[in-house]
N, C-alpha and C positions, 0 to 999 in steps of 0.2 A: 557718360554712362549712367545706366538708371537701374536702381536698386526696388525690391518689392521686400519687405518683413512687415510681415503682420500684415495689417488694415494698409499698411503705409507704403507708398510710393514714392521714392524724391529722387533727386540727379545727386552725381558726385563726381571725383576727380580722381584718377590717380593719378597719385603723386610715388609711390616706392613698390617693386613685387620682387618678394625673395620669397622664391620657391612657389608654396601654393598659396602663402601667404601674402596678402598686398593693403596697401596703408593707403586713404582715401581721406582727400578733403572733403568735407561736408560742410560749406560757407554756413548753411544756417544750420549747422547740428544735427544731430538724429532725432526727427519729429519724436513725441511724446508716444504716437500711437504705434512706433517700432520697439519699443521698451515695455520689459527692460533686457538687455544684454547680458551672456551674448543668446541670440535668437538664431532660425530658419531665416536661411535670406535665399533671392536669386539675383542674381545679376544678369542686366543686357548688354550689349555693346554694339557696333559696327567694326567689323575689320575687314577689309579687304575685299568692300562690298556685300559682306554675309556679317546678317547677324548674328552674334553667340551669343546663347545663353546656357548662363553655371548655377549651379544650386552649390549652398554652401552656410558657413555660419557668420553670420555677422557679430564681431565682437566689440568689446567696449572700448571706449576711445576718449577723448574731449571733446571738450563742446563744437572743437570745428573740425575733427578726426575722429576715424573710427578704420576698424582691422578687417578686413573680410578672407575667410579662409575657405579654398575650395575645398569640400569635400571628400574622402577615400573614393568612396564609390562613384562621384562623379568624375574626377579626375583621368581616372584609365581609359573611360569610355573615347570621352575626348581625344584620348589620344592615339585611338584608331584608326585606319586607313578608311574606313567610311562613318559617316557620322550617323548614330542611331538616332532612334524615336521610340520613346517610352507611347504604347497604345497595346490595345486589346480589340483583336481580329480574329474572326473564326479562318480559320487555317486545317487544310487537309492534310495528313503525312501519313505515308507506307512508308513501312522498313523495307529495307534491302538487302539481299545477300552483294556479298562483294566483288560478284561478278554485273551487280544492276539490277538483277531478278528481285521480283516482289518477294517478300520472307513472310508475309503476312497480311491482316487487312488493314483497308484504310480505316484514320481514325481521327477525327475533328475533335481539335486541341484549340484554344486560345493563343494569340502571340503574347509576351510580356512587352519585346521590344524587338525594333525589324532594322535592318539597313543592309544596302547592297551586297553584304559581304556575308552576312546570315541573320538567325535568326533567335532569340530566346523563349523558347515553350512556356507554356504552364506548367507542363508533365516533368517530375521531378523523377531522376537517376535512370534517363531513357540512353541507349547505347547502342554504337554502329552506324552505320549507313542507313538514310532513309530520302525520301522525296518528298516536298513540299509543294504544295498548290493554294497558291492566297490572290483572293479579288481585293485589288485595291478600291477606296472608295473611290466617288467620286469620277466614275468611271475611266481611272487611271490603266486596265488592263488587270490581266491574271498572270502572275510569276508564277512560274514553275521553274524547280531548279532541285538538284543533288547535293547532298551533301554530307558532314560525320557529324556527330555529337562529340565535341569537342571537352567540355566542361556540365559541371552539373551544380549546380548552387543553392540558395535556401530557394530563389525565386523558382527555379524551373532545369529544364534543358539545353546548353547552348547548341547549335547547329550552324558548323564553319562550311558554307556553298563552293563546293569546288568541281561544278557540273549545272555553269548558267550563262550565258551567251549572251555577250556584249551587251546587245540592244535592252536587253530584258533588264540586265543589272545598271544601265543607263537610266532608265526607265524608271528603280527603285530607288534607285539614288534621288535622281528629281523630286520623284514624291516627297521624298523624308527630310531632302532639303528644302523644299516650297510650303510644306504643314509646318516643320520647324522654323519658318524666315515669318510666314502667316501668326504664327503661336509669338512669338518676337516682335512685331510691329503691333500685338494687339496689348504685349504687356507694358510694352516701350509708351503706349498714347492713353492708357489707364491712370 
């Protein structure tokens, strides 16, 4: 597995995880330029043919061990039925009454973070039914889909899709798992 804090990049091992917590050989130590602890870490890995990657804190250890603790906010996402991507896309949305009727007009908002399953606005404390329209880059295709605003946070708006047909949500799933496997091989060989 390979670790990024700071300037610094090296491999490690685990060796124990309890909980979000996990204990990590490090043969030659934690480079100088990772210091000092505990710091911003990420972590990569391979499992099961997919790369993950965790943002968290790296803490302090011995010279051939150290702690790495995932994150609050990292943790939940993970633990999702579709795996998100933190970016920023211009994104169309109309409200809707809750029979599907437009309620108003459209309005180009930023994503925080997108995955098959919905979406995170920049628009903070937005409510009800609305429809989305986002160009992937890369000429991945246009998703369009329905869905509520679910939650509301310091970030934005969430919006849970539950009005998006198979192919389409195939389709964003791909994407989010191919820039994230992309984003992971380039920090993995850094």
């Amino acid at each position: 597995m390979n670790l990024h804090v700071r300037n610094a990049r090296f491999s490690a091992r685990v060796v124990h995880v309890r909980g979000t917590e996990t204990t990590l050989a490090v043969p030659r130590g934690v480079p100088a330029a990772a210091r000092p602890l505990p710091a911003e870490a990420e972590m990569s890995f391979e499992h099961e043919r997919q790369i993950v990657m965790l943002s968290g804190t790296l803490l302090g250890g011995d010279d051939v061990s150290a702690r790495f603790r995932i994150d609050d906010a990292v943790a939940p996402r993970e633990l999702r039925r579709f795996v998100r991507l933190n970016c920023t896309l211009p994104i169309l949305v109309t409200p809707l009454t809750e029979d599907g009727s437009e309620a108003g007009p459209q309005e180009t908002m930023q994503t925080v973070d997108i995955s098959a399953g919905g979406v995170l606005l920049d628009r903070k404390d937005l409510s009800g039914a609305v429809r989305v329209e986002l160009d992937l880059p890369g000429g991945h295709g246009t998703v369009t889909a329905s869905g509520r605003i679910v939650r509301n946070v310091s970030d934005g708006s969430g919006v849970s899709f539950d009005a998006i047909d198979a192919g389409t949500q195939q389709t964003l799933d791909g994407f989010v798992l191919g820039v994230r496997h992309q984003l992971a091989q380039r920090f993995a060989q850094a």
